[in-house]
N, C-alpha and C positions, 0 to 999 in steps of 0.2 A: 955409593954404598957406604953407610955405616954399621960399627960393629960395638955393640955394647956388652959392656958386661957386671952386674952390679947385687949387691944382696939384699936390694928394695925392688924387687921386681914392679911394686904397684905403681915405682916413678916411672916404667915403662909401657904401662895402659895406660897410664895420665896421658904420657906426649901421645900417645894412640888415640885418644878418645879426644884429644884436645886439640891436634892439628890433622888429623886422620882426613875431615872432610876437605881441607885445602891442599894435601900433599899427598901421594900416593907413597904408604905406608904397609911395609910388611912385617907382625915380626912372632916370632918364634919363641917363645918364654919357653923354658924348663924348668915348670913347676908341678908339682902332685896335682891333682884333681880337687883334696880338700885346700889346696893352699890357692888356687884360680878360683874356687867356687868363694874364697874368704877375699881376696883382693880384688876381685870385679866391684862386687858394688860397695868396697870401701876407697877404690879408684871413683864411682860414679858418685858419691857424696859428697869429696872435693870437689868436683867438675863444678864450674860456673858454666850459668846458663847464658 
């Protein structure tokens, strides 16, 4: 178990989206709705394919 905690939440769906399909990943962000609806797909733009 790790425990993060940081004030770029988006560097937290990066490792999610980025090692999510080789490790089993869970995690918990406490962010607003407008602030997850803004860092999803500005997480999914960095993302190499």
């Amino acid at each position: 178990m790790s425990i993060f905690e940081t004030d770029d939440h988006g560097a937290l769906m990066e490792i999610g989206l980025t090692w999510g399909d080789m490790f089993q990943l869970e995690m918990s962000p406490a962010v607003t709705a407008e602030d997850g609806l803004r860092l999803g797909p500005e997480a999914m733009g960095r993302r190499q394919a």
